[in-house]
C-alpha distance (Angstrom), angle and dihedral (degrees) to the residues before:
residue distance angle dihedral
X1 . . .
X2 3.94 . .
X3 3.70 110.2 .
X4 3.82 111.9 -136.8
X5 3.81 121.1 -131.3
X6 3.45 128.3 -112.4
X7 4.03 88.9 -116.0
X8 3.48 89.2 52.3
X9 4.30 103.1 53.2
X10 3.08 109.5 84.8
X11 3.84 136.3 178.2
X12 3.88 112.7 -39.9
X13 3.42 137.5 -178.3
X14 3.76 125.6 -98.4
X15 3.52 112.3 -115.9
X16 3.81 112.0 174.1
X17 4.02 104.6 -154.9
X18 3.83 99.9 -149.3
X19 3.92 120.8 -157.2
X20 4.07 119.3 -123.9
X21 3.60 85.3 -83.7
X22 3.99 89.4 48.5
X23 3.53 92.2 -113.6
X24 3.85 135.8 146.6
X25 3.86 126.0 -168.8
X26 3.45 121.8 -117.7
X27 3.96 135.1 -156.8
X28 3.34 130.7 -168.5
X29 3.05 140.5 -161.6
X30 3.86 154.9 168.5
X31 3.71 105.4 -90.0
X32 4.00 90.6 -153.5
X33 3.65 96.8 52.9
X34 3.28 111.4 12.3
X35 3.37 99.6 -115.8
X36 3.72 128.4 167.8
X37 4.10 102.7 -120.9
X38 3.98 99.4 169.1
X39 4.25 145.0 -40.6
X40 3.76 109.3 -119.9
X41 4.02 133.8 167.1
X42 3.45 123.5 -101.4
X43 4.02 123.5 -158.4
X44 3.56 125.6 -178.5
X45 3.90 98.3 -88.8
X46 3.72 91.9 44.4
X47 3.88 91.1 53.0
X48 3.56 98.3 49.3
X49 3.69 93.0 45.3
X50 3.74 92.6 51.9
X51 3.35 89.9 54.8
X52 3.84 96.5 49.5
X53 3.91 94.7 47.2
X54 3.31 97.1 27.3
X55 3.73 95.5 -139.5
X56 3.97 113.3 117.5
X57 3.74 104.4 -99.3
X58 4.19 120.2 179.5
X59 3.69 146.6 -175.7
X60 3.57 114.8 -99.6
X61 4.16 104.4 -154.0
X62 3.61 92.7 -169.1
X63 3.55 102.4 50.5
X64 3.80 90.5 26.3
X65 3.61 99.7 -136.9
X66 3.66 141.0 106.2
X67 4.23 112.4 -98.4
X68 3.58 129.1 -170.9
X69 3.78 106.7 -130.6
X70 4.34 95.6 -127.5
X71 4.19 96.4 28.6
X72 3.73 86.9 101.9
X73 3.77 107.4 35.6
X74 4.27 102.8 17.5
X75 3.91 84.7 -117.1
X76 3.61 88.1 123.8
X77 3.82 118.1 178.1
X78 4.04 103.1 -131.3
X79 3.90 101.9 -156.2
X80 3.91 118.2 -131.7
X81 3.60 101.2 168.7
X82 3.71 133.4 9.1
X83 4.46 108.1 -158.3
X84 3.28 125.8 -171.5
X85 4.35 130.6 -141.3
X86 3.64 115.6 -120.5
X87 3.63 89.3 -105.9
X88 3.96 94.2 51.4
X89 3.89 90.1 -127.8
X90 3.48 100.6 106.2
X91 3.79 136.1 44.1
X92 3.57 132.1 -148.6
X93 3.93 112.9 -155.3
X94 4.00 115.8 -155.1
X95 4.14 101.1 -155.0
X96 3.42 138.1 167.8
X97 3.86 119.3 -141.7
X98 3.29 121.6 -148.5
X99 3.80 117.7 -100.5
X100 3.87 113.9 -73.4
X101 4.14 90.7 -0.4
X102 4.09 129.9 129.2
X103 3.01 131.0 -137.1
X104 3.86 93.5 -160.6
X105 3.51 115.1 91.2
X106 3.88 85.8 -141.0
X107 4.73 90.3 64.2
X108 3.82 90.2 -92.1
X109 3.68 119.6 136.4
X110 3.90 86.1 -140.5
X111 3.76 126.9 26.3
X112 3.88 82.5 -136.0
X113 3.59 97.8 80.3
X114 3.77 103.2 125.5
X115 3.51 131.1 68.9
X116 4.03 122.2 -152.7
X117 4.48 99.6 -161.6
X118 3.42 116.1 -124.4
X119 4.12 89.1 -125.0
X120 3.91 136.1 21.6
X121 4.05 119.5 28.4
X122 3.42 124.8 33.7
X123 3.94 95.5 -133.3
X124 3.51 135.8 90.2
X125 3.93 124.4 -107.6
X126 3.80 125.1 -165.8
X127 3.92 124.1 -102.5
């Protein structure tokens, strides 16, 4: 497949591609470091309303309702950038977190806070 340049891409349209459930994945992350913070769904509503407030807000499939990620706790997730994968069915959220906040539910900064080794014991050991 011939990749195109970066000179050469121009402006294309957005065109979310929505599971059967018409859901997108979201990542987030810390827009200073990079940072993985937490993976999320996305549906339609949720997306554009991100995008309007620019505060990271998801779908929650088992309470089946939109949340904003921070309406809870005050850890809101302040959205710098919104990118898009090259087959527009997953987003990747650039956020800052407010100083000292989690993103994980659980008090982590990151929901990303375990590590399961590749060898040896089945169990998972904190980072």
């Amino acid at each position: 497949m011939k990749q195109a340049s970066s000179e050469s891409r121009g402006e294309e349209p957005f065109a979310p591609k929505f599971d059967a459930q018409g859901l997108l994945t979201a990542i987030a992350v810390e827009s200073s470091t990079g940072e993985i913070l937490m993976v999320a769904h996305m549906n339609r509503e949720a997306l554009e309303a991100t995008r309007k407030n620019r505060k990271a807000t998801f779908f929650s499939r088992s309470r089946n309702k939109l949340w904003v990620k921070g309406e809870t706790s005050g850890n809101f997730l302040e959205v710098e950038e919104i990118r898009v994968d090259c087959d527009q069915d997953c987003v990747l959220l650039r956020v800052r977190l407010p100083a000292g906040g989690a993103a994980c539910h659980t008090g982590a900064k990151s929901c990303f806070y375990r590590r399961w080794k590749l060898s040896g014991s089945e169990g998972l050991e904190p980072l």
